[in-house]
N, C-alpha and C positions, 0 to 999 in steps of 0.2 A: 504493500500500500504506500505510495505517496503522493501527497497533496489528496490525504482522503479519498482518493478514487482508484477502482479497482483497474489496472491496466488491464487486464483480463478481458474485462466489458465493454471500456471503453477505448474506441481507435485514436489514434494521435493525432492529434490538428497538425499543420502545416504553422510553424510559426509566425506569427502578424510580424512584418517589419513596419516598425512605429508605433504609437504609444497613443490611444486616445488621449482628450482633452478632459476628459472624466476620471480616468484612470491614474494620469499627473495629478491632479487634482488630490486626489485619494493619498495620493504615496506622499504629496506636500505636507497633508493633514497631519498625517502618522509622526511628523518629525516634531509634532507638540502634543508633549504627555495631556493635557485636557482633551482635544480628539481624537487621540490615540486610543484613552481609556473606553470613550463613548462608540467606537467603531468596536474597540472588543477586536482590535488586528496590530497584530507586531510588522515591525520593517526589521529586517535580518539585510545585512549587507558582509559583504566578504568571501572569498570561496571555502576560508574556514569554519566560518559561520554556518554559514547553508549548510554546506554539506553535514555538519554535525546537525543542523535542526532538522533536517530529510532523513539522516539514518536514523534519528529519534521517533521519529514518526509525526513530525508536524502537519499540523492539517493547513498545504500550501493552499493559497490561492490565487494568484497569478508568481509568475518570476519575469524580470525585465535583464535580458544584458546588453554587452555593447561589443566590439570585437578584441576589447582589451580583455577579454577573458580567457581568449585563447591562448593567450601571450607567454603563459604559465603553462606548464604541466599539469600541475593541478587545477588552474580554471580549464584547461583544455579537457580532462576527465569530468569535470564536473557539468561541461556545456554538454557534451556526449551523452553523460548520463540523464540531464534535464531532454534533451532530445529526445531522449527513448520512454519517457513518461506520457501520462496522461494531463500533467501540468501545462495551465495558460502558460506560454512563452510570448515576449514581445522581445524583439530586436532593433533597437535604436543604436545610432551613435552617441559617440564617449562624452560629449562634449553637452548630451543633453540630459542624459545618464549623469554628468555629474550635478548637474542641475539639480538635478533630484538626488541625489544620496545626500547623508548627512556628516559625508567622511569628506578630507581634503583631497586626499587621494582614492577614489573609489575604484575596486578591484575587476570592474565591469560587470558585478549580477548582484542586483537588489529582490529579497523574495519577500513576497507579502502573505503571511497568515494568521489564522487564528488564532488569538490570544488562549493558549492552554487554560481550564479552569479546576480550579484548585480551592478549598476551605477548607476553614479549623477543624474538620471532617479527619484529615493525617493527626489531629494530638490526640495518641491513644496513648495506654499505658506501654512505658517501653519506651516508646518513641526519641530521635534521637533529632532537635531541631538546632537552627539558628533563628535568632529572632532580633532584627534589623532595628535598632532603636534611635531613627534622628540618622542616619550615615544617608549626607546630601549630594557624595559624591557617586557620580555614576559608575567612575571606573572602579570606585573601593566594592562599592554594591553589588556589580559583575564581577567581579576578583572573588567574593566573599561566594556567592553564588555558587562561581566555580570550584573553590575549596568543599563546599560540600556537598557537593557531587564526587570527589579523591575521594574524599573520607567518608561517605558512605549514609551519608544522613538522609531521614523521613524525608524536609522538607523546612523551606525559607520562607518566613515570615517577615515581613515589612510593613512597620509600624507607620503612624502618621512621623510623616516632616522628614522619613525617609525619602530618596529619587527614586521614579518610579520604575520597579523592577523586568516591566517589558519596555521601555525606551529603548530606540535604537543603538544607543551608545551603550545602555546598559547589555544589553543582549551581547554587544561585538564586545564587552570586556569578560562576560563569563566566556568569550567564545563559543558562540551556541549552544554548552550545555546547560542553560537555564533552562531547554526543551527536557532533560533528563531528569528532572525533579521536581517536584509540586512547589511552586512557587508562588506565593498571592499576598494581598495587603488586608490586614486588620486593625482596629483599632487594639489599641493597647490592652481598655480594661475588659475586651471580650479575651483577648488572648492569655491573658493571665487569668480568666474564670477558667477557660476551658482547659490551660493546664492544670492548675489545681484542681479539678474537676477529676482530669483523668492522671493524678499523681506524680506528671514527671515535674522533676526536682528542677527548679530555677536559679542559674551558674549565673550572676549576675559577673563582666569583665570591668574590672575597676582596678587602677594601681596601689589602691591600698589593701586589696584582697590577700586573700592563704594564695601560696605556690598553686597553681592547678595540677602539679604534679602529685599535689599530698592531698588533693580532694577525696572524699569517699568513693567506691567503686560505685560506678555506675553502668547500670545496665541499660535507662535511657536517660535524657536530657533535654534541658531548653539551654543553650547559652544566647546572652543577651549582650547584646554590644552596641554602644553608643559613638558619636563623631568624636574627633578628637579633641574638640573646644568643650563642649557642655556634657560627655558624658552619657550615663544612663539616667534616665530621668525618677525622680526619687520617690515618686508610685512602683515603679520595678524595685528598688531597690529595696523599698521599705515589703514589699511580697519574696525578696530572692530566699533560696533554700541559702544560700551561701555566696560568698563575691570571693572572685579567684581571680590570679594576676600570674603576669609572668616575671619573676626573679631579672635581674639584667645587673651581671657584673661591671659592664664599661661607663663610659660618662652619659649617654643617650639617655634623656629624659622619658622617654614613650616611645614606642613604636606606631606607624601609621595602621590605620585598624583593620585594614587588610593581611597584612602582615600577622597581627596581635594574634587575629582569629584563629588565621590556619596554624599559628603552632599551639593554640588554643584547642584546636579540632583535633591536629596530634593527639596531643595528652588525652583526651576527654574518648578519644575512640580507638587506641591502640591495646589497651584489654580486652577490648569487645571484639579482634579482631578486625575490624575494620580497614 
């Protein structure tokens, strides 16, 4: 299956060279998180991107490139493979393709699909999550995204005042696997009923926490993590099972929260196997 439809069934169009005026229109919209969220459709741009959100199984619906995709080996397998699907293709030049992407240098194939849907439905007992508190940068939020997908976690949680975690930018920083994970935005005081609810323990990331090395064994988790200016906000904090930090023997005050996380994700899922 990709872009949702069964090759089986259905025969391959011929691809459109050129781009309606509706369909620009649509892929401009996507490039601002407000009707991005109300269209319920991601813009994935890159041949790394795509390809990882096609072999996940995203539900494409249209892909646009330009002949800078061939240019690569890798776009060149990737045009190949979008050829031999049942996926919209449109064929434009580069020059209006960039127009529409949201990168400086765009790698010639932008794909447009369905916003994955995801709820507080993943915190069950067990469960192993990250929970997004205020992180307003796009690229820490895809970084963060993609760390738990390595290390093997339920599902990413993005709190209010977080960036939004289907943005284009965010998507091309987890490198398409934000497709690999349940991924959605809640309000805070729902997210903390429905862990308490269903027991898993709240790792609140704070630099005056216990080593997360010497935390209690855990079989699931919430870790919660805030931007680097303000923090976890102090409703989590005042609900966390515990506040864990990482030790740092040199001069560096903090580490940036991308970083914090994933050796945070380490420690927290390296007994579990993970």
């Amino acid at each position: 299956m990709v872009g949702g439809r069964d090759e089986g069934v259905h025969k391959k169009l011929v691809p459109d060279v050129g781009l309606s005026q509706r369909r620009a229109r649509l892929v401009a919209r996507l490039r601002l998180s407000k009707t991005r969220r109300k269209e319920a459709l991601v813009l994935v741009e890159g041949v790394r991107a795509v390809r990882e959100a096609l072999d996940a199984g995203a539900d494409g619906r249209f892909a646009v490139t330009s002949p800078r995709l061939q240019q690569t080996s890798g776009g060149s397998a990737l045009a190949t493979r979008l050829a031999a699907t049942a996926l919209e293709l449109h064929v434009i030049d580069h020059a209006e393709l960039s127009e529409l992407a949201d990168t400086e240098r765009p790698q010639g194939i932008l794909l447009v699909c369905s916003e994955p849907r995801a709820s507080l439905a993943v915190v069950a007992a067990g469960a192993r999550l990250l929970v997004l508190d205020g992180v307003q940068d796009p690229g820490n939020t895809g970084t963060l995204v993609r760390a738990s997908v390595a290390f093997g976690l339920d599902g990413v949680i993005a709190l209010e005042g977080t960036a939004d975690p289907w943005a284009a930018k965010t998507v091309r920083a987890s490198a398409g696997m934000a497709f690999r994970i349940p991924v959605f935005q809640a309000t805070w005081f729902d997210t903390v009923a429905a862990l308490q609810q269903a027991g898993v323990p709240l790792r609140v990331a704070a630099v005056d926490g216990e080593p997360v090395a010497a935390d209690e064994p855990r079989a699931g988790f919430a870790l919660i993590v805030g931007n680097e200016g303000a923090g976890v906000r102090d409703e989590l904090k005042a609900a966390a099972t515990s506040t864990v930090s990482i030790p740092m023997r040199g001069s560096a005050e903090s580490l940036n929260v991308g970083m914090a996380a994933s050796v945070m994700l380490y420690e927290l899922t390296k007994e579990t196997g993970a």
